[in-house]
Each structure stands twice: as structure tokens, then as C-alpha cells.
N, C-alpha and C positions, 0 to 999 in steps of 0.2 A: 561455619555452616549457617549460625543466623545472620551473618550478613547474606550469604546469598541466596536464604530462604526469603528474605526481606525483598531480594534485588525481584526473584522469580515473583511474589506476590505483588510489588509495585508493579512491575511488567505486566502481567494479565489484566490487573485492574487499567493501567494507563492502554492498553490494547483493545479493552471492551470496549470504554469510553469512546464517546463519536467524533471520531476521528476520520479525516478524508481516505487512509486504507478501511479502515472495519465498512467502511458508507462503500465504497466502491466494490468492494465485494459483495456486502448487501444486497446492495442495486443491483451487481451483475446476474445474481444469483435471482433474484425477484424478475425481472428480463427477459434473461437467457437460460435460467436452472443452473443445479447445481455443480452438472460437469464443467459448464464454461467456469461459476466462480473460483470453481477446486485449481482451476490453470490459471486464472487469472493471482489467486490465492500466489500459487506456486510460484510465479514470476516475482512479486511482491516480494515475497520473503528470498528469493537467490537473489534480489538485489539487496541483503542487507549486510551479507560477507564485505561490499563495496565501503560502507558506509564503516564498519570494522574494524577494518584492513586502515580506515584512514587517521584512526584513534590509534590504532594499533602500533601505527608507523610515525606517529606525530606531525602529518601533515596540518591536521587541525590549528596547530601554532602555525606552520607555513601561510597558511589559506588565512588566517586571521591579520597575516599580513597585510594581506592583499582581498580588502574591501570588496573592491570593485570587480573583484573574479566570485562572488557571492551574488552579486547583483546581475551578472552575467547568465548565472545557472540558474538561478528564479525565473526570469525573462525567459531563457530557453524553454524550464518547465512548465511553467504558463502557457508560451507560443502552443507547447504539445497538448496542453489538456485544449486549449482553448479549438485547437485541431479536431482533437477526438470528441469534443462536443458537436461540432460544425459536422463531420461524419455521422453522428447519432443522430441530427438531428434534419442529415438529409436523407436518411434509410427511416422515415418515421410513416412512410407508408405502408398500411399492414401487409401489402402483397409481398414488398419490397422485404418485412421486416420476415415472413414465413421463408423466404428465400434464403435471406441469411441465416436462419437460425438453422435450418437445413444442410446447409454449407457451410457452418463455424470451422474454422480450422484453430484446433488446441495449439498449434506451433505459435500461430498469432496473436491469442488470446494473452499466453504466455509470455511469450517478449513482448508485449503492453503493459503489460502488467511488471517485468521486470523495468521496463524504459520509465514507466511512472515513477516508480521508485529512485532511481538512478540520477532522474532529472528530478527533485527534490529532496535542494539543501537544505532544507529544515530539519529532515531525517537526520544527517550527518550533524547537525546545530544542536538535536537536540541528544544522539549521542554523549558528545562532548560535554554537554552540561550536566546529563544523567548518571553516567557511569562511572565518575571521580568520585564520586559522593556512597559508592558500591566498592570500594576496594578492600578487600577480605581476607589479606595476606601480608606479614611484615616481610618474607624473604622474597618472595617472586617478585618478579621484575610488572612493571606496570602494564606493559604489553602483553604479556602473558595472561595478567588478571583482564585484560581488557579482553583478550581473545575468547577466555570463558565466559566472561557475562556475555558476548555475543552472541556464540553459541547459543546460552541459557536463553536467551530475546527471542532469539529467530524459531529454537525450540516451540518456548511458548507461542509467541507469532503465530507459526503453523497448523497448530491445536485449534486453536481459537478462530482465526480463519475457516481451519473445515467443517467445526462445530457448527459455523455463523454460514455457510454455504449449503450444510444439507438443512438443517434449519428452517432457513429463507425459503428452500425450495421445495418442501416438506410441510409446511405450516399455509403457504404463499398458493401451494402449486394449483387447485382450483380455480385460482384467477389467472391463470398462464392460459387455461383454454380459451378465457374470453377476449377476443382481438380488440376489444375495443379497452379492456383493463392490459393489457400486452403493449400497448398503444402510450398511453398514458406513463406504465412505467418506463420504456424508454424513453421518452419527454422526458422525467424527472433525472433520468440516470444523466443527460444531456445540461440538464438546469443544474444538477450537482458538479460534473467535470468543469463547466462554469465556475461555479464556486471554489472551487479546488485553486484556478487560476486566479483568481481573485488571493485567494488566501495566499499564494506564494508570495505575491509581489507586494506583501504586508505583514 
């Protein structure tokens, strides 16, 4: 139990920390409000069973093989934020920007937010590095302990996310009326997805 009290505390703390999920949630949330974050949230976190499942199954030694299939998935993840920048940042007209937030579709929102995740193998990298160092159990099989600290992650994850979504839009929301502060934070949300791709491919 104090290992996994440890594992759950490292985890909240390494999730608050400004990290390109807590930031993009943020941002969504400061944007678009709290329902788009909470889906976008949502997406984020069903994409972390993937990353899991890959510790779980020991592809991580397979994938460790094979360099250049890491190098491959950055590239891809990058191509996509660098996509959903280039999107943000041609809806930055405010007429443009009332229309969309009008017509958000939660389905969308959502599988962006899971495709963000999915396409960033740092997540999965840094799995592998994280949760050997969490094992809490001399009989159970490693995969098993692996499946529960995921769980316990994505748990946490979820929390901290919606916490960080109504939040955002709750403390933020008085400048959501003003289009020209509406404006501005999608620019930044677009200058971050930026960054995001930057970050992968380093």
C-alpha cells in the first residue's frame, strides 16, 4: 500500500506539472469552456489503456528494438499537432471563431484529444521508465502490477483534468465574453500545439 500510495502521489504531482496534456486542456478550456475541455479531457485519458496495454504486453522491449519505429511515431505526432495548429490558426477569425464554438461537436473534440495521446510516444517512453520503479507486489506477475498502476494513472489523470477544466472556465470565464481576449486565446492555444510538435521530435 505505500508503494502505491507513492505511485498515486508521484502521479498527481507529475500531472499537475506543465505538461503538454494539463496545457492543452487548459487552453481548451480557457477557448472553448469547460464542456469542450471535459471531452477533450476524456479523449486524453481512453488513450492511456493504449500506452498500458503496451507495458503490459512487453512490446516496449519489442519497440526498443526497433529505434526507427519511435522516430516514425514522433513525426506522425508532430505532422498532427502541427495540423491542428495550422486549423486553429485559420478559424482565428472572431466571426469564424462564434461559429465554431456554436457548432463544437463533443465526438470531435474527443477523438482529438484521444488521437493526441495515441500519437505521442513519449507517453508510452515514459510509462516504461515510470512504472518499474512502482512495483508493489513479490507474487503477482508484472503485468498485472503494470495493469493496476495504469488504472491508478489514468484514475488520477481524470480527476485532475476535470478539476483543471471547470477551473479554467470558472475563474477564466469573464474573458470568454470579450472576442477580442477569445481571439487571442486561440492564438496561444495554436502557439502551444506548436510547441507540442516541437517537443516530440526532441
Amino acid at each position: 500500500m505505500e508503494e502505491l500510495f507513492s505511485f498515486l502521489l508521484a502521479s498527481i504531482m507529475l500531472t499537475l506539472a506543465p505538461g503538454p496534456d494539463i496545457l492543452l486542456v487548459f487552453s481548451e478550456s480557457l477557448a472553448k469552456g469547460s464542456k469542450s475541455a471535459l471531452m477533450l479531457a476524456a479523449g486524453l485519458v481512453c488513450g492511456l489503456p493504449f500506452h498500458t496495454l503496451v507495458l503490459v504486453l512487453g512490446w516496449g522491449q519489442f519497440i526498443g528494438l526497433y529505434p526507427n519505429l519511435i522516430v516514425v511515431l514522433k513525426i506522425c505526432g508532430a505532422l498532427y499537432f502541427l495540423y491542428l495548429a495550422t486549423q486553429t490558426f485559420n478559424n482565428l477569425k472572431i466571426e469564424v471563431q462564434k461559429t465554431a464554438l456554436a457548432k463544437k461537436d463533443p465526438v470531435k473534440i474527443f477523438k482529438k484529444g484521444m488521437l493526441m495521446n495515441l500519437l505521442n510516444p513519449k507517453v508510452s517512453l515514459f510509462f516504461w521508465l515510470f512504472f518499474p520503479g512502482f512495483l508493489f507486489h513479490d507474487t503477482l506477475s508484472h503485468g498485472t502490477q503494470y495493469a493496476i498502476l495504469g488504472g491508478l494513472f489514468m484514475l488520477q489523470a481524470a480527476i485532475v483534468f476535470i478539476f483543471v477544466s471547470i477551473a479554467a472556465a470558472t475563474l477564466i470565464a469573464p474573458m470568454l465574453s470579450n472576442p477580442k481576449n477569445l481571439y487571442w486565446m486561440n492564438f496561444g492555444q495554436g502557439i502551444l500545439l506548436i510547441g507540442i510538435a516541437i517537443y516530440l521530435l526532441f
